[in-house]
C-alpha positions in Angstrom: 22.3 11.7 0.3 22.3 9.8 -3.1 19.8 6.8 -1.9 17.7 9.7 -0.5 17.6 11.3 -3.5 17.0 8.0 -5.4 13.6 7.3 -3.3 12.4 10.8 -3.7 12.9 10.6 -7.6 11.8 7.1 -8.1 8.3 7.6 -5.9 7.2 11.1 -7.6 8.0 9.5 -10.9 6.3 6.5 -10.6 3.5 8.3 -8.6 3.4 10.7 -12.3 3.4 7.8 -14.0 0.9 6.0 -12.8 -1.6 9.4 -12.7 -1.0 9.6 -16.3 -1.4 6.1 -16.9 -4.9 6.1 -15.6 -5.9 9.2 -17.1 -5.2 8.9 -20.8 -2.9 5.5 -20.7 0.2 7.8 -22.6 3.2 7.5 -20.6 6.1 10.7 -20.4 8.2 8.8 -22.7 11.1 10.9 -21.5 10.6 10.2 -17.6 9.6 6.8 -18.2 13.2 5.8 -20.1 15.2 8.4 -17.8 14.4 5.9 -14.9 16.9 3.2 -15.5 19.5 5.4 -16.3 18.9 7.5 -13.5 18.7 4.9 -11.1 22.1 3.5 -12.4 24.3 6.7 -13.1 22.9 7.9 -9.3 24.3 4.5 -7.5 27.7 5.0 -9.7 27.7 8.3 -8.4 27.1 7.2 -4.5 30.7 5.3 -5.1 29.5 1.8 -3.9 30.7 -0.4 -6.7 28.6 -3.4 -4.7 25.0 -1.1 -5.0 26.0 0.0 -8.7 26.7 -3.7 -9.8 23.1 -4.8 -8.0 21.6 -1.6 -9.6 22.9 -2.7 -13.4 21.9 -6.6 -12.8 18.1 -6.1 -11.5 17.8 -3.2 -14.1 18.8 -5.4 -17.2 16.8 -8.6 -16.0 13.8 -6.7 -15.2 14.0 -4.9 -18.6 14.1 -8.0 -20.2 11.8 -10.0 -18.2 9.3 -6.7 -19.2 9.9 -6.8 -23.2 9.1 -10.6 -23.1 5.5 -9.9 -21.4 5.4 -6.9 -23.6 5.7 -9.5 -26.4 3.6 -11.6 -25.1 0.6 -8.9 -24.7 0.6 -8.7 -21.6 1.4 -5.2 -21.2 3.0 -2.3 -23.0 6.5 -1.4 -23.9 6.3 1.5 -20.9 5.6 -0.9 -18.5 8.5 -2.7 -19.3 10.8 0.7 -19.1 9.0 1.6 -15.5 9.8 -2.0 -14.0 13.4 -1.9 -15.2 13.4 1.8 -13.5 12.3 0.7 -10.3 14.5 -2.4 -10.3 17.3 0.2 -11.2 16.9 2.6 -8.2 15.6 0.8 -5.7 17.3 -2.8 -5.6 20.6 -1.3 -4.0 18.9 -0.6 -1.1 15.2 -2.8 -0.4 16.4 -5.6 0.9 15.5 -8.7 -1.2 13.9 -6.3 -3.7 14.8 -8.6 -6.7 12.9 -11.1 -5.5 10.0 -9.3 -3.4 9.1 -7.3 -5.4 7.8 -9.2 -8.7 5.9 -11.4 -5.8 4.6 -8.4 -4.5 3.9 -7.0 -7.9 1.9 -10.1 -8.9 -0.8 -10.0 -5.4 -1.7 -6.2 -6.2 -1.7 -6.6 -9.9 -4.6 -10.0 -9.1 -6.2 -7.5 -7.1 -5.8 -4.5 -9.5 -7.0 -6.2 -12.6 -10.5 -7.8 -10.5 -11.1 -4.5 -9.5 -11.0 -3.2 -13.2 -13.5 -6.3 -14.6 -15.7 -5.9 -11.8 -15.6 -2.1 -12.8 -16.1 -3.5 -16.7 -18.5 -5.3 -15.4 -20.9 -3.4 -13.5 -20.5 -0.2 -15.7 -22.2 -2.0 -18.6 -25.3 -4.9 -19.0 -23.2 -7.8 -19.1 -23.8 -8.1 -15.0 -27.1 -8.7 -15.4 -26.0 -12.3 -17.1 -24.7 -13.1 -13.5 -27.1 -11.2 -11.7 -28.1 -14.4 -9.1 -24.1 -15.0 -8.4 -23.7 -11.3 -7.6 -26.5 -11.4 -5.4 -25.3 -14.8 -3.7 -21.6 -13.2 -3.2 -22.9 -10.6 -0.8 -26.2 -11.9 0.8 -25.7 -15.9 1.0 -22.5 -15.2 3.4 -24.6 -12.4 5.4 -27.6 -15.4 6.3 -25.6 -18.2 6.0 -23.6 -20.0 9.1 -20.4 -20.6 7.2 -16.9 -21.5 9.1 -14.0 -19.5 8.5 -12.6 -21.4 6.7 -15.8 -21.8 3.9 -15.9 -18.9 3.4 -13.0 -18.1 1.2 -13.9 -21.0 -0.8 -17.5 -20.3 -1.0 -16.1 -16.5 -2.3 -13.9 -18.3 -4.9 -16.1 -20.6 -6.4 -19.4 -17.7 -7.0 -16.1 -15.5 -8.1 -14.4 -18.4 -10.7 -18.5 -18.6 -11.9 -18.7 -15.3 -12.5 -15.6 -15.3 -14.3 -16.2 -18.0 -16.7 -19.7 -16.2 -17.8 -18.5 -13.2 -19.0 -15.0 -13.0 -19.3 -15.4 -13.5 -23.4 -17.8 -10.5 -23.1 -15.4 -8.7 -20.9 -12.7 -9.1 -23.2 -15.3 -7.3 -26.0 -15.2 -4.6 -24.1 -12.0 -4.0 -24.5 -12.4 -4.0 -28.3 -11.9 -0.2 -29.7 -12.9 0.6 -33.0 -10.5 3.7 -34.3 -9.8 5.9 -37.6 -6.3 4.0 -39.3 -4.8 7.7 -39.0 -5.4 7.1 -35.3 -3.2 4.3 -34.9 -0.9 4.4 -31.7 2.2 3.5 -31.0 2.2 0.1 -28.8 -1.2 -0.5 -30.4 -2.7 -4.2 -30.7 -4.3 -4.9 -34.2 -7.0 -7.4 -33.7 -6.8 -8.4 -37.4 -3.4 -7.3 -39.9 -3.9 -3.7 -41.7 -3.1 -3.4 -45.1 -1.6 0.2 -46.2 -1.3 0.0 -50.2 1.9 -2.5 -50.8 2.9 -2.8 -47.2 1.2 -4.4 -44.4 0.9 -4.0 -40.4 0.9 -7.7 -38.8 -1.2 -8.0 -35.8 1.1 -10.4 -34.3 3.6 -7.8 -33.1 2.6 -4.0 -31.1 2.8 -1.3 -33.2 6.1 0.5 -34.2 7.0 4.2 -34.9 7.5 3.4 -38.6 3.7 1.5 -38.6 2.3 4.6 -37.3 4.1 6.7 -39.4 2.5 4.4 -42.3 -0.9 4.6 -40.8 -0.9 7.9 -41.2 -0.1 8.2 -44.3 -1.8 6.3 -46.0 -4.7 5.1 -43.5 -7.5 7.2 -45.3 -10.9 6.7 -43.9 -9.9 2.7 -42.7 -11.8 1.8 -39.7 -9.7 -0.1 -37.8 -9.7 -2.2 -34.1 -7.5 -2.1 -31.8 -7.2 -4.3 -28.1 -6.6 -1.8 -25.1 -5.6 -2.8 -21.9 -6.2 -1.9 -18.2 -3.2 1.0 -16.9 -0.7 -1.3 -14.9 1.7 1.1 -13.7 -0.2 1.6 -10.7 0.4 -1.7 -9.9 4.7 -1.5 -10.2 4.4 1.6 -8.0 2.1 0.6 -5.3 4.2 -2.5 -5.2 7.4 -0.5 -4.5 5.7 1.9 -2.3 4.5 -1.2 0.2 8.7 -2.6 0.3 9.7 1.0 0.2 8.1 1.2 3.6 8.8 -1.6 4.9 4.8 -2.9 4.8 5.7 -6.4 4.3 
């Protein structure tokens, strides 16, 4: 009954997650920490000291294996708490989840991230800079006698060309300009923010305390700020396809 439980809970709420990820990129905060410590209290519950060990182990590496991206930039601190969730509830009983799954997690978030330049992309002028390797991606293969096994590397090489032409202007893109008083928590400075004796670094995400700051003495500062593309998607398709055995 407990592992049933456990899948229902962790699916809907990464499923939740994930809708409110895209929609305005502010996670629950409440769901989104309640995971891990779901996950674990729910497999000390279920008796199995084997499953609640497992459950505590993948939790805490994936929790720190998601600050150190967070860290790094690569994502934001909810990301972190939704992975070490996941890993939580669903290790005990996914067969090699500990190791599948960050695999698994890495295909779909390739896939997941092209699909959101190409979206950049194509929703904005910069496409007409690679106009001709566009054109060549979709037509040359439709006239063209390739082998099968061309074709993927005919596909990579117009794909790593479009790539290196506008991935600087890409990256613009996801340059917002924003009021100081606006400052999120998680937030990337692109440049540090000085607030009358006390400064925000841009070398570290945005606190509680820095926002707290911002808004008090932000004024009419125009700041910017790097976003990102939502990646919890990613986590719970990812645990959806083990889940269900589609690997």
């Amino acid at each position: 009954m407990i592992p049933l439980l456990l899948t229902l809970y962790g699916i809907l709420a990464s499923l939740y997650i994930s809708y409110c990820d895209i929609k305005t990129t502010i996670l629950p905060e409440r769901l989104v920490k309640s995971m891990i410590l779901v996950g674990i209290v729910g497999w000390a519950i279920s008796g199995s000291l084997d499953n609640l060990i497992v459950s505590v182990q993948c939790g805490a590496i994936y929790f720190l294996f998601g600050y150190a991206l967070y860290f790094a930039k690569h994502w934001a601190s909810g990301d972190a708490w939704v992975l070490a969730g996941l890993g939580a509830i669903f290790a005990p009983m996914v067969p090699n989840f500990a190791v599948m799954f960050p695999l698994i997690a890495i295909f779909i978030g390739f896939l997941w991230s092209f699909i959101w330049y190409m979206y950049f992309l194509l929703s904005s002028d910069i496409w007409k800079i690679v106009r001709l390797e566009i054109s060549l991606f979709f037509t040359l293969p439709l006239v063209a006698n390739f082998t099968p096994s061309i074709y993927p590397i005919y596909l990579s090489l117009i794909t790593l060309i479009i790539l290196l032409k506008t991935y600087h202007k890409v990256d613009k893109l996801l340059v917002l300009e924003k009021k100081a008083v606006e400052l999120e928590e998680d937030d990337w400075l692109i440049q540090d923010l000085k607030l009358g004796k006390q400064t925000i670094n841009a070398n570290r995400p945005v606190g509680k305390k820095e926002v707290k700051l911002a808004q008090e003495f932000g004024g009419k500062k125009i700041i910017k700020v790097k976003t990102g593309i939502p990646f919890v998607p990613v986590l719970a398709l990812s645990m959806l396809v083990l889940v269900f055995g589609l690997v």
